[in-house]
N, CA, C and O atoms as a GROMACS GRO file, in nm:
protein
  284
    1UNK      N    1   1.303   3.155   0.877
    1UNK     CA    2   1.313   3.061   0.767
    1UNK      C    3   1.252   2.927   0.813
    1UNK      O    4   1.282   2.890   0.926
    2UNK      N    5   1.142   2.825   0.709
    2UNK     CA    6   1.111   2.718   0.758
    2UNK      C    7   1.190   2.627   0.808
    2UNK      O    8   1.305   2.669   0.796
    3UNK      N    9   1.190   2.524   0.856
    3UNK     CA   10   1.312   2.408   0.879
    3UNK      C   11   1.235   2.349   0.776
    3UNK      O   12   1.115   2.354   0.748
    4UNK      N   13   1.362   2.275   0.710
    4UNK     CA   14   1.330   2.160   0.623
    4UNK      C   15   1.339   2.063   0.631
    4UNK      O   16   1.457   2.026   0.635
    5UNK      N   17   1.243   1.962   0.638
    5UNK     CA   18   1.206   1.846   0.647
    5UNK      C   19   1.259   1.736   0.617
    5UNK      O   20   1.207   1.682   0.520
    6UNK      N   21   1.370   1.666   0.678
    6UNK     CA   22   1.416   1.507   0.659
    6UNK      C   23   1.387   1.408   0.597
    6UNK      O   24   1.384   1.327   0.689
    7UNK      N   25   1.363   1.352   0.505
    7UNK     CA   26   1.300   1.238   0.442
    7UNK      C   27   1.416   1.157   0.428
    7UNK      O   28   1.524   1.199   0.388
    8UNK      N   29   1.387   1.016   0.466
    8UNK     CA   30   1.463   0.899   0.438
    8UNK      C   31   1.396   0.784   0.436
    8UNK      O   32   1.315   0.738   0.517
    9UNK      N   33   1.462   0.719   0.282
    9UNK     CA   34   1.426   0.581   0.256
    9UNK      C   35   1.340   0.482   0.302
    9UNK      O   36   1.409   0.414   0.378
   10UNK      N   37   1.237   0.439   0.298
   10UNK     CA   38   1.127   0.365   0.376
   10UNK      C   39   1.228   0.244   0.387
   10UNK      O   40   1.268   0.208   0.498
   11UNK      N   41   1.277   0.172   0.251
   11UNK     CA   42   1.396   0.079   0.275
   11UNK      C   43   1.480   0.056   0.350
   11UNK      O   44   1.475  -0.025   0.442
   12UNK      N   45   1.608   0.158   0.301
   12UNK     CA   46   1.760   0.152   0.388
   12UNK      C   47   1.772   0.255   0.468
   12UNK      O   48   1.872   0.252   0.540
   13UNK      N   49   1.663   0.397   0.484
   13UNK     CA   50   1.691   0.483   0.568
   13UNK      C   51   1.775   0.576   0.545
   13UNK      O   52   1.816   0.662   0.623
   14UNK      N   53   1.813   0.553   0.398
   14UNK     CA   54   1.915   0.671   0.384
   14UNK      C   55   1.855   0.782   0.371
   14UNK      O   56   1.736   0.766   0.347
   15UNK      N   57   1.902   0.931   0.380
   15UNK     CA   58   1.817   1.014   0.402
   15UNK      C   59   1.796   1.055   0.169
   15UNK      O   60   1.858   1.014   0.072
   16UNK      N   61   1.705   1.130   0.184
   16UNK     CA   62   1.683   1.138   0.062
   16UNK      C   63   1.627   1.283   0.023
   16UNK      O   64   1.535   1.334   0.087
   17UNK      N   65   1.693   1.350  -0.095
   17UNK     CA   66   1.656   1.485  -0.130
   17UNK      C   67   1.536   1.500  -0.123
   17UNK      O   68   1.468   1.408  -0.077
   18UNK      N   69   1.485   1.601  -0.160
   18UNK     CA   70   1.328   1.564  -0.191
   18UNK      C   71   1.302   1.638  -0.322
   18UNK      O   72   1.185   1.670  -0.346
   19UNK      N   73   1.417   1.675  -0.427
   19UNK     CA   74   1.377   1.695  -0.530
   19UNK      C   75   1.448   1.566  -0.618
   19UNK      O   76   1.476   1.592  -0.735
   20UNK      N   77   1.477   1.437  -0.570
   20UNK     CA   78   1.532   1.341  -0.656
   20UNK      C   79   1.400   1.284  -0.719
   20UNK      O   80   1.286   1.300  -0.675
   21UNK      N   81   1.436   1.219  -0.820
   21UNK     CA   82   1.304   1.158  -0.861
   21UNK      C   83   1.236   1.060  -0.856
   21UNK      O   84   1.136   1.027  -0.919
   22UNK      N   85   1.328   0.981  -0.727
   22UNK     CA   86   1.270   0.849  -0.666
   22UNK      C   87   1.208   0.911  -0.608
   22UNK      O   88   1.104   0.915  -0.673
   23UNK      N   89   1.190   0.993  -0.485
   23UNK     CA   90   1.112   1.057  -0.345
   23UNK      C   91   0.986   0.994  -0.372
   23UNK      O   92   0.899   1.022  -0.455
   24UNK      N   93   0.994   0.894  -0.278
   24UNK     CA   94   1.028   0.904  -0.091
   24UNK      C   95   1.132   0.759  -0.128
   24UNK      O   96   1.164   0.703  -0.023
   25UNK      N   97   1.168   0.716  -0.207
   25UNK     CA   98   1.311   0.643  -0.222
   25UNK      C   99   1.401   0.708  -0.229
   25UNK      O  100   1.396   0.828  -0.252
   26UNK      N  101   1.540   0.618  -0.206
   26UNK     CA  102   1.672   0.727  -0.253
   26UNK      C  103   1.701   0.633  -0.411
   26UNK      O  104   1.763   0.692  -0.499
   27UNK      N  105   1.661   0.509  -0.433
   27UNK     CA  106   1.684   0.443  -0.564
   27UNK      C  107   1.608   0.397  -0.619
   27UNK      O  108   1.499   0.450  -0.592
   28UNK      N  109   1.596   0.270  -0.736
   28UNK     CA  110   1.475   0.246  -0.847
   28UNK      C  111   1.522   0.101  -0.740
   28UNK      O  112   1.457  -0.003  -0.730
   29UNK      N  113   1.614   0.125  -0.689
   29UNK     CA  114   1.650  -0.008  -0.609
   29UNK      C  115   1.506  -0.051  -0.484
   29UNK      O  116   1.410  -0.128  -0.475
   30UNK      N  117   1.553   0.020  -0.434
   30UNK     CA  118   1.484   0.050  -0.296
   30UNK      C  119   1.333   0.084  -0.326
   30UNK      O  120   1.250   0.045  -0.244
   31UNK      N  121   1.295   0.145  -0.424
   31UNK     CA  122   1.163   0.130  -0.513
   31UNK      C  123   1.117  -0.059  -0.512
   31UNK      O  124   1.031  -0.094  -0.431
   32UNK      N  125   1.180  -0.161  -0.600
   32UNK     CA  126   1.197  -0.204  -0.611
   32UNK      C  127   1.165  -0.352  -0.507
   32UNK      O  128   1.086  -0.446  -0.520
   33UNK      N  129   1.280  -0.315  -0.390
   33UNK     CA  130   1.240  -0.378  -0.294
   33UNK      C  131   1.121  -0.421  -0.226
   33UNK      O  132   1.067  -0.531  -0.213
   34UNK      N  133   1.085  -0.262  -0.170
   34UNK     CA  134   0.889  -0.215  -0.137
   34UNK      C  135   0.804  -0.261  -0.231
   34UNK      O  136   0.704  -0.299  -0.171
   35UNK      N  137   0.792  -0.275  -0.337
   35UNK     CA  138   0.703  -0.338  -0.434
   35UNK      C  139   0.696  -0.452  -0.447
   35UNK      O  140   0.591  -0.498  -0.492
   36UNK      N  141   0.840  -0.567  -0.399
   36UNK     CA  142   0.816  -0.672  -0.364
   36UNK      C  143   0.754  -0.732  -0.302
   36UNK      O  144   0.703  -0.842  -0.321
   37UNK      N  145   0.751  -0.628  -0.174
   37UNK     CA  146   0.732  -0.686  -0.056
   37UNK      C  147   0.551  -0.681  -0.036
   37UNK      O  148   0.470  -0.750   0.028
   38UNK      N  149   0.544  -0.599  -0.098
   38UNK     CA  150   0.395  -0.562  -0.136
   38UNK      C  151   0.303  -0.714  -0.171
   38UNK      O  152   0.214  -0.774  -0.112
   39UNK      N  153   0.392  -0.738  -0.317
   39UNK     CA  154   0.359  -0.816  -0.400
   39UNK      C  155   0.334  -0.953  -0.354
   39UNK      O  156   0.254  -1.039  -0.393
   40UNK      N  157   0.442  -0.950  -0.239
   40UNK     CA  158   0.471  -1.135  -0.174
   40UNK      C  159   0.371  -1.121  -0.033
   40UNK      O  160   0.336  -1.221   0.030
   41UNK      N  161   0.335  -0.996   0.003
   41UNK     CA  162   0.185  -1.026   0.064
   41UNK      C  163   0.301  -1.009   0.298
   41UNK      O  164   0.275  -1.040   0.414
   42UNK      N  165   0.404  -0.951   0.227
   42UNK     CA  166   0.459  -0.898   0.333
   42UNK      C  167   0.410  -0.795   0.441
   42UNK      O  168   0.413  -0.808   0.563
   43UNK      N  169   0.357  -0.672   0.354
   43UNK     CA  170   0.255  -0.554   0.407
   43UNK      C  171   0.127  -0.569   0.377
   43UNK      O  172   0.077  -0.578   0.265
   44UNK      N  173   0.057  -0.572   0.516
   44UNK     CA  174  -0.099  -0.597   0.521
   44UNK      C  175  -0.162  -0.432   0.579
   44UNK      O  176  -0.128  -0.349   0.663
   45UNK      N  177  -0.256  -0.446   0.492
   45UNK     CA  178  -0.339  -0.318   0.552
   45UNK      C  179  -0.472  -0.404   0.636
   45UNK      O  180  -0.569  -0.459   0.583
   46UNK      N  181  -0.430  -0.391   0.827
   46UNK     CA  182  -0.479  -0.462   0.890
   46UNK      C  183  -0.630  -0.452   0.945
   46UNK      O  184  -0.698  -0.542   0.993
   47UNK      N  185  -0.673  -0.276   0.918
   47UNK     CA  186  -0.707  -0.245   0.974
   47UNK      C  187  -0.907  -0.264   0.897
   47UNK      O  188  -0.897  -0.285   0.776
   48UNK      N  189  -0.987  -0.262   0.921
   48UNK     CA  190  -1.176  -0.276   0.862
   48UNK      C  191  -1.180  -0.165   0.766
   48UNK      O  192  -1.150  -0.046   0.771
   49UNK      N  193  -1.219  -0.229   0.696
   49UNK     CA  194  -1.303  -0.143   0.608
   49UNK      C  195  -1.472  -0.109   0.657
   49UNK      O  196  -1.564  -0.191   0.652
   50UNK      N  197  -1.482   0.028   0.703
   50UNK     CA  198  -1.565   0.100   0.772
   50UNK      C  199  -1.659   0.188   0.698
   50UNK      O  200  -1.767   0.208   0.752
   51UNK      N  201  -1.631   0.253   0.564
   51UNK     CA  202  -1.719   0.308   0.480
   51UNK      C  203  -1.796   0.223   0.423
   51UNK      O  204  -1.763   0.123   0.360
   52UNK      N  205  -1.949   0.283   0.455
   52UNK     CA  206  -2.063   0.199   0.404
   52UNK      C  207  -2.063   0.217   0.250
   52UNK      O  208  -2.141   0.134   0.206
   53UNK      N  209  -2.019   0.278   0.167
   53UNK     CA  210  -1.966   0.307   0.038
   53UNK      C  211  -1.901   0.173  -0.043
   53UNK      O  212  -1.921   0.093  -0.134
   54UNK      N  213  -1.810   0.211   0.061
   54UNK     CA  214  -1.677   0.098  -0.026
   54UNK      C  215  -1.732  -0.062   0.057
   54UNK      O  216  -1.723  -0.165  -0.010
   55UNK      N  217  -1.764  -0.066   0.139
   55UNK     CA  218  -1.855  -0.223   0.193
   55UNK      C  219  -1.972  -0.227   0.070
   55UNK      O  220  -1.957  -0.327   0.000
   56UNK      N  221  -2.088  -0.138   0.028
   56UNK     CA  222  -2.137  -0.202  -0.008
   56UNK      C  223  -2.134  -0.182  -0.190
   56UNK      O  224  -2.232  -0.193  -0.264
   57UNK      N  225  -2.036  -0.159  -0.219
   57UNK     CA  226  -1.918  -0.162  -0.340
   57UNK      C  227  -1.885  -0.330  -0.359
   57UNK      O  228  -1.879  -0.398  -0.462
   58UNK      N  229  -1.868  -0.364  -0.226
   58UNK     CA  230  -1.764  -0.499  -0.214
   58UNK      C  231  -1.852  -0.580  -0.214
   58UNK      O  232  -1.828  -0.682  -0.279
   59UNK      N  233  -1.974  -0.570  -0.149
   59UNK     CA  234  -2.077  -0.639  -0.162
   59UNK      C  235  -2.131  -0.700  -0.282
   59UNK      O  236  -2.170  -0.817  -0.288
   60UNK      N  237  -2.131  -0.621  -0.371
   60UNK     CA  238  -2.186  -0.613  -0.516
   60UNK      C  239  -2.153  -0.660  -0.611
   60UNK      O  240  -2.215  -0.686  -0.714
   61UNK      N  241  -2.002  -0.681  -0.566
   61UNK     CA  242  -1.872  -0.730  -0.686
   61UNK      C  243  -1.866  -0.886  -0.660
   61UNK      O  244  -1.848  -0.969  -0.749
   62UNK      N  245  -1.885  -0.920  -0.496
   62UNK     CA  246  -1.848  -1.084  -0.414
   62UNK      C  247  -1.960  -1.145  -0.522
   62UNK      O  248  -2.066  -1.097  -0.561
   63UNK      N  249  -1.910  -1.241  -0.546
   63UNK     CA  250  -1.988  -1.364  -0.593
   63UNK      C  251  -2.046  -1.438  -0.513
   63UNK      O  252  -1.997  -1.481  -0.408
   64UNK      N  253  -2.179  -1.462  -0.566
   64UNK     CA  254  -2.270  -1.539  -0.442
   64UNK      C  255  -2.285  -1.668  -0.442
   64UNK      O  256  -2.346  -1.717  -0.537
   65UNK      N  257  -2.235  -1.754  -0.336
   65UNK     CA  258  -2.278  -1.895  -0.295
   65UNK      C  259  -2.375  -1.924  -0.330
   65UNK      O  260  -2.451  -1.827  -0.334
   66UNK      N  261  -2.422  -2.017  -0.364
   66UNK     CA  262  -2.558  -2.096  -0.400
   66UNK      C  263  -2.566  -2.235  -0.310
   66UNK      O  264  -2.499  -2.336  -0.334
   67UNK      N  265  -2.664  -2.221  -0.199
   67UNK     CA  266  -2.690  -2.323  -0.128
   67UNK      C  267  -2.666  -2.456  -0.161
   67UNK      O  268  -2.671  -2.472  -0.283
   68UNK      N  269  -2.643  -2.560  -0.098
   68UNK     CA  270  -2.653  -2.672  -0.162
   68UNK      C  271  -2.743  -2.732  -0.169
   68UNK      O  272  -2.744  -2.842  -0.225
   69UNK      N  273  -2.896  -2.652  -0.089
   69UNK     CA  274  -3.020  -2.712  -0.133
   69UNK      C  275  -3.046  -2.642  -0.287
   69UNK      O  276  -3.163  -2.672  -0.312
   70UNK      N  277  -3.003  -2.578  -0.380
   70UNK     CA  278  -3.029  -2.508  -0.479
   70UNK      C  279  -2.966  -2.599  -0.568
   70UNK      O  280  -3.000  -2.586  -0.686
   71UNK      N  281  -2.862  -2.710  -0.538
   71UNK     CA  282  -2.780  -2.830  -0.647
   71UNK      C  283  -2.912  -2.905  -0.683
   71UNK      O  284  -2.910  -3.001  -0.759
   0.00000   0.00000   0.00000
């Protein structure tokens, strides 16, 4: 028989079913929290953006400086 797999709360750690309908929360609470924390600039995704795809995506979208010999 497989072992079944532990999941708990990114939040409080409580452990959590995995057929509830928060998963990978155990609440709308703890949902809640993480989305804050998101929001207030708590969790950084630290790491380069390395696909020449999505760089030159980003490229395309940045708005371009205009020299100040061009005023």
């Amino acid at each position: 028989m497989p072992e079944q797999k532990i999941l708990r709360c990114p939040t409080c750690r409580t452990i959590v079913p995995m057929d509830s309908p928060d998963v990978p929360f155990c609440s709308d609470r703890c949902r809640l929290i993480d989305l804050g924390k998101w929001a207030s600039g708590d969790y950084k995704i630290s790491s380069p953006i390395l696909d020449p795809d999505v760089l030159e995506g980003l490229a395309e979208n940045m708005p371009r400086k205009q020299d100040e010999d061009d005023e």
